[in-house]
Backbone bond lengths (Angstrom), bond angles and torsions (degrees), N, CA, C in turn:
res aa  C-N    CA-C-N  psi(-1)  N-CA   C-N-CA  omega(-1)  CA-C   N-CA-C  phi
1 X - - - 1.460 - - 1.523 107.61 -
2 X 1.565 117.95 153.07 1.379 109.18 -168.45 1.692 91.73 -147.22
3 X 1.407 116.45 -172.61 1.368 123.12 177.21 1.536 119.80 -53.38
4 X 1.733 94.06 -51.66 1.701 97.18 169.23 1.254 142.37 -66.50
5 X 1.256 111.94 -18.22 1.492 152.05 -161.89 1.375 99.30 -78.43
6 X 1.286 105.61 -49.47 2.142 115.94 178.12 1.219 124.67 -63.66
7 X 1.263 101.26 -37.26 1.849 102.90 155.53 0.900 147.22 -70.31
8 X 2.316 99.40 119.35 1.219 93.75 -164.28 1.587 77.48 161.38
9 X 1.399 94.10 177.13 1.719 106.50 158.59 1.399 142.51 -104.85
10 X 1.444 136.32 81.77 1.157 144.96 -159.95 1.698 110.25 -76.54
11 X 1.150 123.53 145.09 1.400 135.14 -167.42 1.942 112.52 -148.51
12 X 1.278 95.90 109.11 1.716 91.37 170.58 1.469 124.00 -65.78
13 X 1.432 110.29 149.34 1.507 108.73 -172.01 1.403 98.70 -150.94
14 X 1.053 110.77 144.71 1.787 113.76 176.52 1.555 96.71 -87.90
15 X 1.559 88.18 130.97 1.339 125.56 172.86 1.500 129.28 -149.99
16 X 1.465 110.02 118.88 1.216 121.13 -177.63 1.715 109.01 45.82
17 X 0.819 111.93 -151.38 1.982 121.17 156.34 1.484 102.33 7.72
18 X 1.513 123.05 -64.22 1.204 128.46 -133.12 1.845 88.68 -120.90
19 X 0.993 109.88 52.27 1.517 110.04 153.51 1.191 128.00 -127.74
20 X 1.348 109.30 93.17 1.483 126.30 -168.28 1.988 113.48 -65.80
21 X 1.237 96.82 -38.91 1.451 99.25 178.31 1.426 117.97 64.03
22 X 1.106 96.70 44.90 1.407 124.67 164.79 1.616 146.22 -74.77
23 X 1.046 107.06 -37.51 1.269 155.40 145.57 1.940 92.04 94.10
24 X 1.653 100.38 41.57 1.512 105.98 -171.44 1.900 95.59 -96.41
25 X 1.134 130.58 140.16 1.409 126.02 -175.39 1.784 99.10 -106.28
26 X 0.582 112.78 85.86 2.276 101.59 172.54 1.621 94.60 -64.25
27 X 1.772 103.62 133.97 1.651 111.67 157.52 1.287 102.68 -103.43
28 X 1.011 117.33 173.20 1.418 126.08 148.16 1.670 94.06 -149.05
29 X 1.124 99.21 129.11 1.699 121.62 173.98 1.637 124.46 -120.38
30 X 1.446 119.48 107.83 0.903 121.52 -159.12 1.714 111.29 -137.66
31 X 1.649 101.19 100.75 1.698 89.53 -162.84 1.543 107.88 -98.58
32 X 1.727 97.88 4.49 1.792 106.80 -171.98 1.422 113.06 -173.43
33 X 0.938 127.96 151.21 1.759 110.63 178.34 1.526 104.88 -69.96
34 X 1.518 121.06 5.24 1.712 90.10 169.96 1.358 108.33 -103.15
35 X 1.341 101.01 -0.11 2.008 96.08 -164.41 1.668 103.97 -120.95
36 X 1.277 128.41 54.30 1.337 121.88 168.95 1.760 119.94 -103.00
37 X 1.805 96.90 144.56 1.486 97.18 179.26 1.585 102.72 -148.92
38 X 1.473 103.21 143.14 2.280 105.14 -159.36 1.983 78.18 -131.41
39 X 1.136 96.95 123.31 1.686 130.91 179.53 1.578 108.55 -139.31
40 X 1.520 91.92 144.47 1.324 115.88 174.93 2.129 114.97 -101.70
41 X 1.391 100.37 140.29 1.088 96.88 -150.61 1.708 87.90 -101.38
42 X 1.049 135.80 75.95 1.512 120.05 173.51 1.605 118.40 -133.62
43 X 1.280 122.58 -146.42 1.553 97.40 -179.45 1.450 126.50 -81.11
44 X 1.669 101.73 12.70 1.145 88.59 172.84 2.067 110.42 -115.49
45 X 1.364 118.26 -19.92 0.965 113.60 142.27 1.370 100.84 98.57
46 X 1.728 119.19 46.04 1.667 119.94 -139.02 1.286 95.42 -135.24
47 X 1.389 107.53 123.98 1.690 153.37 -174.05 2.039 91.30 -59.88
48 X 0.770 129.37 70.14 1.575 122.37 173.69 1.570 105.07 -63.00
49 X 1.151 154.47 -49.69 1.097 154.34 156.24 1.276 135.49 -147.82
50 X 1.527 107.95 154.21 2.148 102.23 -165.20 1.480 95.84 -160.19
51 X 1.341 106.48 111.04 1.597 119.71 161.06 1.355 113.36 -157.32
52 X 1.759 117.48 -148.27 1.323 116.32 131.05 2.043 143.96 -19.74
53 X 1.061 114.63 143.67 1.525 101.16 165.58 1.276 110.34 -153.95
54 X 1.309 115.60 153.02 1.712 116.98 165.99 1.427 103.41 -140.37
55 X 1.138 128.11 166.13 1.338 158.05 135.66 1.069 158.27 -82.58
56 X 1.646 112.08 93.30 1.369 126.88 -138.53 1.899 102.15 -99.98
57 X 1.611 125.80 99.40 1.448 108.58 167.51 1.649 124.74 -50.67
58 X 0.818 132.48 164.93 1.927 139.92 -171.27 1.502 95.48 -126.13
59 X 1.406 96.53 -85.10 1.469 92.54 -176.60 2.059 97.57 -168.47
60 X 1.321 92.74 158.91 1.593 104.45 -160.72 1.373 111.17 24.59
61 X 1.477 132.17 -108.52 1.357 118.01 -151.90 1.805 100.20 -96.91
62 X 1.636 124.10 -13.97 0.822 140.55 -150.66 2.056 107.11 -83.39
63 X 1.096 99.01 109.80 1.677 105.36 -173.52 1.762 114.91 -113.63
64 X 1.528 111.55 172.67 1.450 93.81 169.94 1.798 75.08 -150.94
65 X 2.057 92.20 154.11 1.538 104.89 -163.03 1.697 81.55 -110.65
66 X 1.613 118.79 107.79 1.428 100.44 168.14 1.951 117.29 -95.71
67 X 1.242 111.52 160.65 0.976 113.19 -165.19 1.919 96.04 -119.33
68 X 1.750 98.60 147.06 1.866 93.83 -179.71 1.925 83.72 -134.54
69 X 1.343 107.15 88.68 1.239 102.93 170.44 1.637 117.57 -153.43
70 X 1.527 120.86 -128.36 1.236 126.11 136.42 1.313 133.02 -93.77
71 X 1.549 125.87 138.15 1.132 134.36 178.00 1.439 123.64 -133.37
72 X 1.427 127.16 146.97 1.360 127.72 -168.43 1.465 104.47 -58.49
73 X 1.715 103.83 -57.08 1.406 105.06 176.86 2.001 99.17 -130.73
74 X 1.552 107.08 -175.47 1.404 109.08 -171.71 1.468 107.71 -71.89
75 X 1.420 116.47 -30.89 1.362 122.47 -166.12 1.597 108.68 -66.99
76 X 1.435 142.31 -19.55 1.077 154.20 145.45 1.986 112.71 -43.57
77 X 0.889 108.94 -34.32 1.631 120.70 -166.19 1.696 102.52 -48.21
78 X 1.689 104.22 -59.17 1.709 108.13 179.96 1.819 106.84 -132.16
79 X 1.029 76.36 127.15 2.293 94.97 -165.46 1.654 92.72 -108.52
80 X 1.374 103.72 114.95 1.456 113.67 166.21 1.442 93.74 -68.33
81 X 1.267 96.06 157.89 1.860 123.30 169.48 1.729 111.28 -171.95
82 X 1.305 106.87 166.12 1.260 126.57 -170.40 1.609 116.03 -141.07
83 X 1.844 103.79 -178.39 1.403 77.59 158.18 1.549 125.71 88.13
84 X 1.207 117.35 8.72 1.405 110.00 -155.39 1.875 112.97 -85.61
85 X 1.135 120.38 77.94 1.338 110.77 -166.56 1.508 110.99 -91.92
86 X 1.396 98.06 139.67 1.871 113.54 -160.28 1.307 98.55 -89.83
87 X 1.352 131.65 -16.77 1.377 114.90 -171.88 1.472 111.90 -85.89
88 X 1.565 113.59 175.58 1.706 118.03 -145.03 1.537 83.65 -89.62
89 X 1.126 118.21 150.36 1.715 127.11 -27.65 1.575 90.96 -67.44
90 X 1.400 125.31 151.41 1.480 143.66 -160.20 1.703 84.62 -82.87
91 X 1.753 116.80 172.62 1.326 89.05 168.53 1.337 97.60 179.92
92 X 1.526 155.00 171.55 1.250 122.33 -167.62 2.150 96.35 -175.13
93 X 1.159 103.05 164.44 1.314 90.49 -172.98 1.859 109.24 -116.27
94 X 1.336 113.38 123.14 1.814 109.53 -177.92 1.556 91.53 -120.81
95 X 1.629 75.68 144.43 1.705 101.55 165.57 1.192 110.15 -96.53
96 X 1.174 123.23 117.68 0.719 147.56 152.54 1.795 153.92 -58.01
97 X 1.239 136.39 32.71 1.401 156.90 -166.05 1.819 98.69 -7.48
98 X 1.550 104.58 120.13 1.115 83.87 -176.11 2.036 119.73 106.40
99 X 1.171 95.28 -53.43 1.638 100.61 -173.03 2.280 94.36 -128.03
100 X 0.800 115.71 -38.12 1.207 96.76 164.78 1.715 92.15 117.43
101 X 1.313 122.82 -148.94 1.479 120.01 -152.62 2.124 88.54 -121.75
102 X 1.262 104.43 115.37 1.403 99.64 164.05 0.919 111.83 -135.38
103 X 1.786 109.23 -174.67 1.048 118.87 -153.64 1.679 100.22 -122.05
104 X 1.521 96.77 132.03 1.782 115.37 -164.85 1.508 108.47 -93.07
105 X 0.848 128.28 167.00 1.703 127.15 -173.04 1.726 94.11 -165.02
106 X 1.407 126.18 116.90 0.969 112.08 135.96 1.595 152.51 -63.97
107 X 1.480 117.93 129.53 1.313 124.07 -168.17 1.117 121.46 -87.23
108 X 1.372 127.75 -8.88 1.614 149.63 -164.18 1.451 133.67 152.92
């Protein structure tokens, strides 16, 4: 996964492994690296973080999405993830602090 690669709209979905059944939705919305914000969709409906973003590789498939904005708390700031598969729909897996490791799907 790379800077360009993040743009776009990502949406959690239970899949295989990663279906928590929660009925919690994670966005991540990203229309540019200056304007991104990743919220949880449940009854409470809470903005976890929204600023800047980039995308830092680690090593083989293993990435971290850092964020330079506002955040509820610090632990939101840089979200390990992995996983990044390019084929349609593209789709990738973040851990998430808090909600645990899901599975991302781009929506557009």
């Amino acid at each position: 996964m790379n800077n360009e690669e993040i743009i776009g709209t990502w949406k959690s979905k239970d899949f295989l492994l990663y279906a928590y059944r929660d009925d919690k939705i994670i966005t991540l919305h990203v229309p540019d690296l200056e304007r991104a914000t990743l919220w949880v969709k449940d009854e409470n409906n809470l903005t976890l973080v929204q600023g800047n973003i980039s995308v830092q590789g680690i090593k083989n498939d293993i990435f971290e999405i850092n964020f330079n904005g506002d955040a509820i708390h610090e632990k939101y700031n840089t979200i390990s993830s992995r996983m990044h598969m390019k084929s349609d729909p593209q789709s990738f897996l973040i851990d998430l602090p808090d909600y645990g490791e899901r599975y991302m799907e781009k929506i557009n």
